[in-house]
MOPAC internal coordinates of N, CA, C and O (Angstrom, degrees):
PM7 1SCF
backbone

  N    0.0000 0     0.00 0     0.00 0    0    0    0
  C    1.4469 1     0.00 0     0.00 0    1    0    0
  C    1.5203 1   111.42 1     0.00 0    2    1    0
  O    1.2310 1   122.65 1   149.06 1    3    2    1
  N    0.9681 1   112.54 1   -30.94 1    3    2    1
  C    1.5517 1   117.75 1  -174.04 1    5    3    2
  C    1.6883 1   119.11 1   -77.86 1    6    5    3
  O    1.2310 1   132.67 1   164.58 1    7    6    5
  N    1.4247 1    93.13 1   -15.42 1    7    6    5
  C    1.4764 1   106.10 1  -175.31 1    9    7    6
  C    1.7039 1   101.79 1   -78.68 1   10    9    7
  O    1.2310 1   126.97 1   139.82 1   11   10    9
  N    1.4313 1   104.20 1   -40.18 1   11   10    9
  C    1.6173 1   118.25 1  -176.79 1   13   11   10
  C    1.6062 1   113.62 1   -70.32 1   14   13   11
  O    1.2310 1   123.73 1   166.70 1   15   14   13
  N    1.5352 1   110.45 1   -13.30 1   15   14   13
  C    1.4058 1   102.06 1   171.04 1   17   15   14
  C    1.1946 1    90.67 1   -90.89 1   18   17   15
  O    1.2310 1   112.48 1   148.23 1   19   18   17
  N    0.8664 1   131.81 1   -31.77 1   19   18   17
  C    1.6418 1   119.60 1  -163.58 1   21   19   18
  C    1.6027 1   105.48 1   -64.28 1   22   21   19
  O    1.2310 1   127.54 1   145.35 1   23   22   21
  N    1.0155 1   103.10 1   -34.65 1   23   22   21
  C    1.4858 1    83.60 1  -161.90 1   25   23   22
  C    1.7369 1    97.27 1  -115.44 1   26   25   23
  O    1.2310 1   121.91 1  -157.53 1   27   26   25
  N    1.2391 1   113.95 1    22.47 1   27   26   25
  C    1.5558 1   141.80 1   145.51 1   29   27   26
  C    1.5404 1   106.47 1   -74.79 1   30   29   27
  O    1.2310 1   115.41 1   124.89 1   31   30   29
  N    1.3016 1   126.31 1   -55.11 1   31   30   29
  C    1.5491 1   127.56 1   158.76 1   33   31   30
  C    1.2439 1   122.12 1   -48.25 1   34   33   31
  O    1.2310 1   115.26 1   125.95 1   35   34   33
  N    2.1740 1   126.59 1   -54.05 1   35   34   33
  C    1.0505 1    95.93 1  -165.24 1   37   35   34
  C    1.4458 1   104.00 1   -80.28 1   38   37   35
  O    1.2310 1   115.10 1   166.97 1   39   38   37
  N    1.5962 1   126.89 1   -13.03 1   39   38   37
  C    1.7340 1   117.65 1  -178.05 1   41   39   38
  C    1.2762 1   115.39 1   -47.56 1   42   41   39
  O    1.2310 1   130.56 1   130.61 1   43   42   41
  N    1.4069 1    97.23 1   -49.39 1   43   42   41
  C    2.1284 1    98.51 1   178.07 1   45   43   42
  C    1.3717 1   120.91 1   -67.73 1   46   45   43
  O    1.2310 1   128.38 1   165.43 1   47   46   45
  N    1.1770 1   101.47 1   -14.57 1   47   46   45
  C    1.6380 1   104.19 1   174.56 1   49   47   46
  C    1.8370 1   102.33 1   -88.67 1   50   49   47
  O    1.2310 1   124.06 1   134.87 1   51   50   49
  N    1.2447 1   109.82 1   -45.13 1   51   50   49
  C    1.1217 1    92.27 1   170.74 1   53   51   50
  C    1.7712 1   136.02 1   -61.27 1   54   53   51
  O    1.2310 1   125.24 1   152.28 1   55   54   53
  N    1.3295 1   107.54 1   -27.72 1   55   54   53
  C    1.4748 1   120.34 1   179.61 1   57   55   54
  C    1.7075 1    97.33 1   -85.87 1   58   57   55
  O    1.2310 1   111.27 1   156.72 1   59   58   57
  N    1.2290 1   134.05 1   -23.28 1   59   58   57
  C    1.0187 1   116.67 1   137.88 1   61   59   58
  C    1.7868 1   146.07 1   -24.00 1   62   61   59
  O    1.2310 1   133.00 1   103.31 1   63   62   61
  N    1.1990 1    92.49 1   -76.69 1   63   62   61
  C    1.5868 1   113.15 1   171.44 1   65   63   62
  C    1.3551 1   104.28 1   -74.06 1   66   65   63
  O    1.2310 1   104.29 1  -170.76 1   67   66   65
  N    1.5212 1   146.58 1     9.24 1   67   66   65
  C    1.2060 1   122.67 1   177.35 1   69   67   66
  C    2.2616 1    92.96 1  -127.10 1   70   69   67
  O    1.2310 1   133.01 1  -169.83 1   71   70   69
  N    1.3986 1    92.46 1    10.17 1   71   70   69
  C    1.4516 1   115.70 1  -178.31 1   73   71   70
  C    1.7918 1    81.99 1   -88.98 1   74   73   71
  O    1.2310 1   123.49 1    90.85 1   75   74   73
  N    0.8064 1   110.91 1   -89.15 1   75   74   73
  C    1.9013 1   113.56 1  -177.14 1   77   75   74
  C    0.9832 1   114.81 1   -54.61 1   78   77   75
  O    1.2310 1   105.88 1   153.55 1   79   78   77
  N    1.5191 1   143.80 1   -26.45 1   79   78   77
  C    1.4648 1   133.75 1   158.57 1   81   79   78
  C    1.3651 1   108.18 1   -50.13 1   82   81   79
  O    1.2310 1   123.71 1   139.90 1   83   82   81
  N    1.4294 1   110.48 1   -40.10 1   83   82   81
  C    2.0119 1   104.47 1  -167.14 1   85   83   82
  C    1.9210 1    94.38 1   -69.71 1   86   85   83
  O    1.2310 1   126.36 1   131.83 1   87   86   85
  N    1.6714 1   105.38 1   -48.17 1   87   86   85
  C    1.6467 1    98.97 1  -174.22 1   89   87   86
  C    1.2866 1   105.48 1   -53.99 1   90   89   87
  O    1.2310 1   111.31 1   110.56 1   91   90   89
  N    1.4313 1   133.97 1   -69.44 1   91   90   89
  C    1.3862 1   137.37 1  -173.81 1   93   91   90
  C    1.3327 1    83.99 1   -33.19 1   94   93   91
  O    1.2310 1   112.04 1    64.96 1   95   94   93
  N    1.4350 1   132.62 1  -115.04 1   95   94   93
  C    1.7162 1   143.78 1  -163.90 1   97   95   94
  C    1.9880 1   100.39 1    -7.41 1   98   97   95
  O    1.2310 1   122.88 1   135.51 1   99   98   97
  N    1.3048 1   112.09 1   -44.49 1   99   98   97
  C    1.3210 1   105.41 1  -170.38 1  101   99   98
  C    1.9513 1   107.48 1   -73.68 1  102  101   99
  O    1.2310 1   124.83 1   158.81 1  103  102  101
  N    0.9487 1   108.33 1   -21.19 1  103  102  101
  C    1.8853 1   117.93 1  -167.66 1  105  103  102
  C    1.5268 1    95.26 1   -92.74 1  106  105  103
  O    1.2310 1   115.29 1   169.87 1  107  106  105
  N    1.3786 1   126.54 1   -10.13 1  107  106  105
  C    1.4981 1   115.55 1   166.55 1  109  107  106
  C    1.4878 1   103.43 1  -107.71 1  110  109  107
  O    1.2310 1   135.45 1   -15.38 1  111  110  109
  N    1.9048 1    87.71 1   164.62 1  111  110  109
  C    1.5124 1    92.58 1  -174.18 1  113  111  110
  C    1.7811 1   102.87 1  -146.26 1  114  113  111
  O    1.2310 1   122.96 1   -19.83 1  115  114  113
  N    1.2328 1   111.93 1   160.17 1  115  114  113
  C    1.2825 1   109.43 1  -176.42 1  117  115  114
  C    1.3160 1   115.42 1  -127.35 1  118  117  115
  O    1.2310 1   110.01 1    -5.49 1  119  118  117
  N    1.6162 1   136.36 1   174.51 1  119  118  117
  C    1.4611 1   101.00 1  -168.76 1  121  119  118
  C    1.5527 1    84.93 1  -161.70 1  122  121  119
  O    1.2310 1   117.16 1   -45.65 1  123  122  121
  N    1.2403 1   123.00 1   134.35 1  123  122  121
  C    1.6155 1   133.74 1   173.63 1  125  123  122
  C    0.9267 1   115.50 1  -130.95 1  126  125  123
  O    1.2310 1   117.05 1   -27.76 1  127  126  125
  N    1.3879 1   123.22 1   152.24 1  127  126  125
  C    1.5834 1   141.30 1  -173.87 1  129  127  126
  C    1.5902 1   111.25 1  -145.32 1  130  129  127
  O    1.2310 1   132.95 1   -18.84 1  131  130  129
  N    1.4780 1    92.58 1   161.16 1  131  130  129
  C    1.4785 1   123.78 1   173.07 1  133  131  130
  C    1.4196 1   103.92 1  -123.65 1  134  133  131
  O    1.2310 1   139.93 1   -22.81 1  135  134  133
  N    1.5112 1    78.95 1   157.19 1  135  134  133
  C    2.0775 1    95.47 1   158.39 1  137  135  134
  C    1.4743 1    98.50 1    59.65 1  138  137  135
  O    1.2310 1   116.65 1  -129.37 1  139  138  137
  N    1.2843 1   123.98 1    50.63 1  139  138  137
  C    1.6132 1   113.45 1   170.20 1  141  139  138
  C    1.5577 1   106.70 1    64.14 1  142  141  139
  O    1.2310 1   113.47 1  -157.67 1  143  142  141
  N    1.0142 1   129.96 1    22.33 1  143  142  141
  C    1.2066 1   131.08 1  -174.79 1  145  143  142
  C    1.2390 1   135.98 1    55.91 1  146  145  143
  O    1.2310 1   140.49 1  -144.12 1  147  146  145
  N    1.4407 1    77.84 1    35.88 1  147  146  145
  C    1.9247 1   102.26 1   165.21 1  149  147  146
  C    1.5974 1   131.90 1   -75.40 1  150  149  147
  O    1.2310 1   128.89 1   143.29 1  151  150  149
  N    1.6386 1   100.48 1   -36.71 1  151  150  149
  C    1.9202 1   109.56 1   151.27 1  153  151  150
  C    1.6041 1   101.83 1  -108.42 1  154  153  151
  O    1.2310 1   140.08 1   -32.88 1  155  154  153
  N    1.3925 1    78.65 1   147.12 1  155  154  153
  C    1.8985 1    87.52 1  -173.53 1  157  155  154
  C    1.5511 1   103.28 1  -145.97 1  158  157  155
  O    1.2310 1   114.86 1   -62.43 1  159  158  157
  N    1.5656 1   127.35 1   117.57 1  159  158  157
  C    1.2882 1   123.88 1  -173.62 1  161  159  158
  C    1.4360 1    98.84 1  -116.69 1  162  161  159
  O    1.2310 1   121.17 1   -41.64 1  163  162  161
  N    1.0587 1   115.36 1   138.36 1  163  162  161
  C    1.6037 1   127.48 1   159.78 1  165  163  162
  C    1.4086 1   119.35 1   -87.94 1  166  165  163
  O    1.2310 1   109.16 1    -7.49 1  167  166  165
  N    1.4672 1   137.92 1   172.51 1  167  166  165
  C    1.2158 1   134.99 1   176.55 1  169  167  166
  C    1.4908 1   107.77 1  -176.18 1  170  169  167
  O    1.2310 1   117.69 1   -44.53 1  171  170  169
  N    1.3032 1   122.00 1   135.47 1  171  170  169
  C    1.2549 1   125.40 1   177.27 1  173  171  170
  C    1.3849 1   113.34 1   -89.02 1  174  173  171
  O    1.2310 1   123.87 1   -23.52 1  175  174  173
  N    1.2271 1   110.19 1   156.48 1  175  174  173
  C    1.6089 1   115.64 1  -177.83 1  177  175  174
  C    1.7085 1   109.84 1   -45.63 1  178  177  175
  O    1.2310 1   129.20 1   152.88 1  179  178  177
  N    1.2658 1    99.87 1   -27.12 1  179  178  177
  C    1.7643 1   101.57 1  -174.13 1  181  179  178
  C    1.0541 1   120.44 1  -101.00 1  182  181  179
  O    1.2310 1   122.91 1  -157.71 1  183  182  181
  N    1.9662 1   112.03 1    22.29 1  183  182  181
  C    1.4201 1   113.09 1   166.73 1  185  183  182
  C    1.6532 1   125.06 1    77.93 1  186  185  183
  O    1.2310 1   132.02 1  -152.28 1  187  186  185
  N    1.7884 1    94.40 1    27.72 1  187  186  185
  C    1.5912 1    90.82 1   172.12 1  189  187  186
  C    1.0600 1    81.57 1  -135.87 1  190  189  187
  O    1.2310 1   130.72 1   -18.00 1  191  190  189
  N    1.7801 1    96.91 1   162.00 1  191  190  189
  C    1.6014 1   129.32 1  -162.57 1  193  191  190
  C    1.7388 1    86.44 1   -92.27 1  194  193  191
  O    1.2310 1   123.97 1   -51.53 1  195  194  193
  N    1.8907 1   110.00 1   128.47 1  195  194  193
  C    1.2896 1   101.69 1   174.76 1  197  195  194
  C    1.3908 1   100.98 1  -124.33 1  198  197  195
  O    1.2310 1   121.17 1   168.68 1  199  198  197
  N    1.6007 1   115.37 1   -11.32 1  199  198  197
  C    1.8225 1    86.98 1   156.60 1  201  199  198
  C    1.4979 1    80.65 1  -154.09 1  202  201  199
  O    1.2310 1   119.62 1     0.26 1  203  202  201
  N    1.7141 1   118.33 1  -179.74 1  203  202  201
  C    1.1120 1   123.28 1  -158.97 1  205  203  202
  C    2.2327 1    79.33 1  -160.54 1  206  205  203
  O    1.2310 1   111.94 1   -57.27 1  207  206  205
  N    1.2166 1   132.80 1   122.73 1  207  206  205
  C    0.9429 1   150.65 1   134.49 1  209  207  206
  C    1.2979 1   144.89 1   -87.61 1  210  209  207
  O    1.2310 1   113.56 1   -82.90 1  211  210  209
  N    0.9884 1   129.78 1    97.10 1  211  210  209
  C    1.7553 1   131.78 1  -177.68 1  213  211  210
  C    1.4814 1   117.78 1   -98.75 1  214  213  211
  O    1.2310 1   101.33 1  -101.67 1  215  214  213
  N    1.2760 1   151.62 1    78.33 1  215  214  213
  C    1.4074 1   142.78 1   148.85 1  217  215  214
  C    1.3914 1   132.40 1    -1.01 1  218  217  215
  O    1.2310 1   124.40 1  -105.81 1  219  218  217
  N    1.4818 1   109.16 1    74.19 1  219  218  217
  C    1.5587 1   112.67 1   161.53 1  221  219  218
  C    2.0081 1   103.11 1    29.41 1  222  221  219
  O    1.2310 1   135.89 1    97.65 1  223  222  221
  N    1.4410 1    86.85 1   -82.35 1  223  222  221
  C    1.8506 1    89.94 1  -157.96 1  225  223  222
  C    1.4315 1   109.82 1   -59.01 1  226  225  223
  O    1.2310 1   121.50 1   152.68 1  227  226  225
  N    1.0317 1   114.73 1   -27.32 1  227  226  225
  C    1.6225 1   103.50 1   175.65 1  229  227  226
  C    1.5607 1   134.20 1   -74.06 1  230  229  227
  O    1.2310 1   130.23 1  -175.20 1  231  230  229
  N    1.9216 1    97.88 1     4.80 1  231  230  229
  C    1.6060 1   127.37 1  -178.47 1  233  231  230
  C    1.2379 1   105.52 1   -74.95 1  234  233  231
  O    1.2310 1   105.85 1  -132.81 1  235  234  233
  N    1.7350 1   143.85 1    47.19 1  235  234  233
  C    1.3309 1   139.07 1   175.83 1  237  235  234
  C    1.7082 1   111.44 1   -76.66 1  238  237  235
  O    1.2310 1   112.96 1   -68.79 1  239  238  237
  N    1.3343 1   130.90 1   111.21 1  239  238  237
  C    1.0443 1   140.73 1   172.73 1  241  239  238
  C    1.4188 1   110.94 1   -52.86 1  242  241  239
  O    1.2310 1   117.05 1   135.74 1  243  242  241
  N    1.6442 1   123.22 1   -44.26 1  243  242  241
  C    0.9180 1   153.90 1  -172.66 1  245  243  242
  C    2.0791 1   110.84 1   -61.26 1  246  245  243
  O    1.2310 1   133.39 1   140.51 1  247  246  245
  N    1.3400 1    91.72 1   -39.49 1  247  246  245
  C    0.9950 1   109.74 1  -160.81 1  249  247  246
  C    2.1079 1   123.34 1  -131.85 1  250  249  247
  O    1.2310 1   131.73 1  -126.86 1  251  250  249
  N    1.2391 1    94.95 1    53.14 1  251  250  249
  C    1.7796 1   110.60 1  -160.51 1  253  251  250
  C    1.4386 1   115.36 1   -59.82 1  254  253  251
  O    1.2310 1   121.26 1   135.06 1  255  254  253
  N    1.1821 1   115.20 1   -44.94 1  255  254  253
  C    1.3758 1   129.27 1   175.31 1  257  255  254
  C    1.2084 1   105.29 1   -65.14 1  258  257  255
  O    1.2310 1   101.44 1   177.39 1  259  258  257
  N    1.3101 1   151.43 1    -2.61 1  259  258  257
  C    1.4533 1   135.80 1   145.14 1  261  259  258
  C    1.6596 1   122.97 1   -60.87 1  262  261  259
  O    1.2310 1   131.47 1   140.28 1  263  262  261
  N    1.3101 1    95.47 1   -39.72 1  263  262  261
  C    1.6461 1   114.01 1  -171.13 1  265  263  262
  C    1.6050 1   102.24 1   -80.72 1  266  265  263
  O    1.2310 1   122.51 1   160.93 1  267  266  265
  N    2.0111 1   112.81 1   -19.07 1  267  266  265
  C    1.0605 1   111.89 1  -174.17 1  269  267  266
  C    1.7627 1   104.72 1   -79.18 1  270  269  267
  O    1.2310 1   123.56 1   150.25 1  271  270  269
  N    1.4470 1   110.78 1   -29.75 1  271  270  269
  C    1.2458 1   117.28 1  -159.11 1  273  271  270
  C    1.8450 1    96.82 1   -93.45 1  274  273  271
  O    1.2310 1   111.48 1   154.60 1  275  274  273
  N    1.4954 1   133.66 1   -25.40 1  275  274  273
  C    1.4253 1   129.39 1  -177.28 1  277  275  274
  C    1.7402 1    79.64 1   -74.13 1  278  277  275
  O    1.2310 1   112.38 1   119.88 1  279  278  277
  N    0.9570 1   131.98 1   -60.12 1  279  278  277
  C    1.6107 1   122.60 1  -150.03 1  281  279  278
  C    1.4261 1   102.12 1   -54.83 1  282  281  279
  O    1.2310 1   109.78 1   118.07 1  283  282  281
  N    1.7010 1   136.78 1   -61.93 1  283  282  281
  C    1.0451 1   160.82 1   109.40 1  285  283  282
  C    1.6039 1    99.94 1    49.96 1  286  285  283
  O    1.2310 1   131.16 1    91.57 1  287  286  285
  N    1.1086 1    96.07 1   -88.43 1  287  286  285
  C    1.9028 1   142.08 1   166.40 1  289  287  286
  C    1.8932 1    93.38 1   -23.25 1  290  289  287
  O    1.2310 1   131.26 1   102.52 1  291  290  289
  N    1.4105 1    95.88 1   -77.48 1  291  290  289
  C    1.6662 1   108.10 1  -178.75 1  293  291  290
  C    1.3199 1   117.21 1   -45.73 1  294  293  291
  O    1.2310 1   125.31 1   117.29 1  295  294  293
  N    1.2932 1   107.40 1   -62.71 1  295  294  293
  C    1.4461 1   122.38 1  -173.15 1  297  295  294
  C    1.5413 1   120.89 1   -52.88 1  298  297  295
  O    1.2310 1   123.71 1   144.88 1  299  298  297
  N    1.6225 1   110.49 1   -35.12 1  299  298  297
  C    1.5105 1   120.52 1  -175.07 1  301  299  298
  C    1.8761 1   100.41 1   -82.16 1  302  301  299
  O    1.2310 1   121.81 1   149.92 1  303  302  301
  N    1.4584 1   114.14 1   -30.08 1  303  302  301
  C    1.2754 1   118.45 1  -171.09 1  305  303  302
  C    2.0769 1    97.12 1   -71.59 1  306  305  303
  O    1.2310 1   120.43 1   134.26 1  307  306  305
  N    1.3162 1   116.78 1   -45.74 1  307  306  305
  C    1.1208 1    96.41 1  -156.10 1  309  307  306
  C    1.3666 1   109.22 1  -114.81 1  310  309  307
  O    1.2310 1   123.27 1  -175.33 1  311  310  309
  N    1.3213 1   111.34 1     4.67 1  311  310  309
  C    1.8355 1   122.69 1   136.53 1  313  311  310
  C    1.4586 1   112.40 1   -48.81 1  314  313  311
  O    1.2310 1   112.76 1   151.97 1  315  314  313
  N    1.1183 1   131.28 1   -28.03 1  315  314  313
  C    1.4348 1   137.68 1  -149.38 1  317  315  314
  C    1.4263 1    88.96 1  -112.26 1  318  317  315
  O    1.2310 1   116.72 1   143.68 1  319  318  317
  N    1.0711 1   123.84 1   -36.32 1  319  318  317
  C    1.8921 1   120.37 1  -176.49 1  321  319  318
  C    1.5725 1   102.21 1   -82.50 1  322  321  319
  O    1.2310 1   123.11 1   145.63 1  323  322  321
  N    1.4169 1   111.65 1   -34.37 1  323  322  321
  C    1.5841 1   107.17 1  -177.67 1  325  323  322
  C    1.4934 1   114.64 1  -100.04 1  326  325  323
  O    1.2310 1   123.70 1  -169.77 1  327  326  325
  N    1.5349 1   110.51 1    10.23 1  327  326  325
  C    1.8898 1   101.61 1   139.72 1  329  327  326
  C    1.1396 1   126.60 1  -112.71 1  330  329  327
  O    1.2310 1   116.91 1  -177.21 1  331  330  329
  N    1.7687 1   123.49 1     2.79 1  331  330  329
  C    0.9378 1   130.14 1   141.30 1  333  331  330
  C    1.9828 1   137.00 1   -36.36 1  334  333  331
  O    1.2310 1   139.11 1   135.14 1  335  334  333
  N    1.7640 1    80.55 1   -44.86 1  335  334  333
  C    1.8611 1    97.31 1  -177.87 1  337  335  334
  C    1.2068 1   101.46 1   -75.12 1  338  337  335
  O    1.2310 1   122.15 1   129.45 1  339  338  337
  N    1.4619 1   113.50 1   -50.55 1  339  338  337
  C    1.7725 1   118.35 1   167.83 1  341  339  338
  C    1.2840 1   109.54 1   -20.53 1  342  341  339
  O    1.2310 1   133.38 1    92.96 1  343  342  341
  N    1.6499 1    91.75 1   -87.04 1  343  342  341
  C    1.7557 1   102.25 1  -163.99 1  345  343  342
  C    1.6987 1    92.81 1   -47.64 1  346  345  343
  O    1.2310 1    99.78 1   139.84 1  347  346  345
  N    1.4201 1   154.13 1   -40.16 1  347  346  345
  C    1.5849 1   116.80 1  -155.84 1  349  347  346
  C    1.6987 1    89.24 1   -94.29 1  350  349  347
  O    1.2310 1   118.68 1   172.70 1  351  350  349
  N    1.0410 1   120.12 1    -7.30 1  351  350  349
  C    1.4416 1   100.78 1  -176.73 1  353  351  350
  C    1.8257 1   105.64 1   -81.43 1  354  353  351
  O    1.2310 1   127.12 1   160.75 1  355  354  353
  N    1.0074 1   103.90 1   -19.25 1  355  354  353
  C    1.6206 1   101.87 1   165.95 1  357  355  354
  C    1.4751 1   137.24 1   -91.66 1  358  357  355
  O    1.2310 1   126.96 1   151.96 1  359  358  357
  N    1.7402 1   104.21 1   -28.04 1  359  358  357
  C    1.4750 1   100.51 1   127.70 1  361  359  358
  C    0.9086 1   146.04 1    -7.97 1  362  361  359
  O    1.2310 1   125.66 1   104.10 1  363  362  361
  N    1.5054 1   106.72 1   -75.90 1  363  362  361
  C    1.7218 1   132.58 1  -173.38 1  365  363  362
  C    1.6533 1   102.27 1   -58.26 1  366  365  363
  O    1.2310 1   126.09 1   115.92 1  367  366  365
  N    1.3656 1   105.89 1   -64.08 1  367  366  365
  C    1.3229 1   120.97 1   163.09 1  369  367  366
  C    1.7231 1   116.38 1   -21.72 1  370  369  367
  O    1.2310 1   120.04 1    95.70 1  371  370  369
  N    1.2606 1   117.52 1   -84.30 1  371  370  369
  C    1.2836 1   113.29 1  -171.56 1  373  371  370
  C    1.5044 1   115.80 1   -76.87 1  374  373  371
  O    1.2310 1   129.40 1   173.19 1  375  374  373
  N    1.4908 1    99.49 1    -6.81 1  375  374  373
  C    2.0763 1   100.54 1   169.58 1  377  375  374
  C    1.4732 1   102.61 1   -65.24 1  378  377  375
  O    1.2310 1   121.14 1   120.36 1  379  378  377
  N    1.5891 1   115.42 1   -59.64 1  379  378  377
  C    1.6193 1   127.43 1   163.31 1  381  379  378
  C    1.4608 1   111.08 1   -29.81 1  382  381  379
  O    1.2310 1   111.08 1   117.38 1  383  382  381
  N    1.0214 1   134.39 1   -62.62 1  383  382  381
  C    1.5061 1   141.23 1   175.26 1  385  383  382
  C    1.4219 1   128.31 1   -61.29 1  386  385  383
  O    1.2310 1   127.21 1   159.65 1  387  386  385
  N    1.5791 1   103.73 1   -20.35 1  387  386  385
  C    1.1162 1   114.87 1  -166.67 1  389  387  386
  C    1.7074 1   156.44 1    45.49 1  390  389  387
  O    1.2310 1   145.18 1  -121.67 1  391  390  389
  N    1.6988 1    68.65 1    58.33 1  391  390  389
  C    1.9309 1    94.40 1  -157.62 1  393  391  390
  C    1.4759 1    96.73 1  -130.77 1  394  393  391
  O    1.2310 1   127.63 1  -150.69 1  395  394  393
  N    1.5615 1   102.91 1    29.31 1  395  394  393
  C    1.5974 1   111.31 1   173.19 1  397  395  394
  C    1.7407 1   125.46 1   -29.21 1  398  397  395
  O    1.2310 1   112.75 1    25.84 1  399  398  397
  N    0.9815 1   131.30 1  -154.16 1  399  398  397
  C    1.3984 1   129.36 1   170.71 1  401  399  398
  C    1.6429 1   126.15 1    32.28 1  402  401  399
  O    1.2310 1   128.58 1  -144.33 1  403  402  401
  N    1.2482 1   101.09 1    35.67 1  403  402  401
  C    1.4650 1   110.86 1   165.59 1  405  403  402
  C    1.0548 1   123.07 1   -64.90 1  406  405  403
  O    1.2310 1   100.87 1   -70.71 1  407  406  405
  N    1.1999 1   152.36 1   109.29 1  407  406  405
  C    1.1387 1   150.39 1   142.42 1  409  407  406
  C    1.9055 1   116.49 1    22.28 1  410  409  407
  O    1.2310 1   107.28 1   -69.27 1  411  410  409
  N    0.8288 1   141.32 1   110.73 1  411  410  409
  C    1.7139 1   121.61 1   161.14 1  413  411  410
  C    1.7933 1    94.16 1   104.09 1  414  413  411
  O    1.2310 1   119.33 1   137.03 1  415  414  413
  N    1.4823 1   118.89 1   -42.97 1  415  414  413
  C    1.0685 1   127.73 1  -161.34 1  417  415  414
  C    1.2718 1   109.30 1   -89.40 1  418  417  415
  O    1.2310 1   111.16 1   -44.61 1  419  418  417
  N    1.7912 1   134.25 1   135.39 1  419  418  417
  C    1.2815 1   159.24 1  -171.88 1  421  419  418
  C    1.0874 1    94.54 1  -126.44 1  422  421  419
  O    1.2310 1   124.53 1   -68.16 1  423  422  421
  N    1.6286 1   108.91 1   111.84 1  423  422  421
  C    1.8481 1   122.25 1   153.64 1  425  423  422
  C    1.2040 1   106.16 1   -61.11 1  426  425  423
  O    1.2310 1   120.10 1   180.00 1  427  426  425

């Protein structure tokens, strides 16, 4: 029985710490651009859009698929930074836990 609290203890400790890894991940944000930084998207660690900027001049009616391809541009850049933060924040996570050598995962 004692073995089953124990490791009744470390689960809650672990769902703990992977309780504040998701908040931490959610309180950062990452932010990519196109076009000289004419579209500019932000994103929080938890995968919501928290601002989205577009520059007047890059508004061609005429011409959509530019604005389709800077947005495009943004979106793939700072998708790519916010599974970047992921993957080390889960790292950190299982270095803490000590279940290092995951697959995908860099301590």
């Amino acid at each position: 029985m004692a073995m089953n609290r124990d490791m009744m203890a470390k689960l809650a400790q672990m769902q703990e710490r992977l309780v504040k890894a998701q908040s931490d991940l959610a309180e950062q944000k990452a932010e990519g651009s196109a076009g000289g930084g004419m579209v500019k998207v932000t994103v929080t660690g938890g995968m919501k859009i928290d601002s989205l900027h577009i520059d007047k001049e890059v508004i061609d009616p005429d011409d959509p698929e530019m604005l389709e391809d800077m947005l495009t541009a943004a979106l793939n850049e700072v998708l790519a930074k916010v599974q970047s933060m992921q993957m080390s924040q889960l790292a950190g996570l299982a270095g803490s836990l000590g279940i290092g050598g995951v697959p995908g995962l860099q301590p």
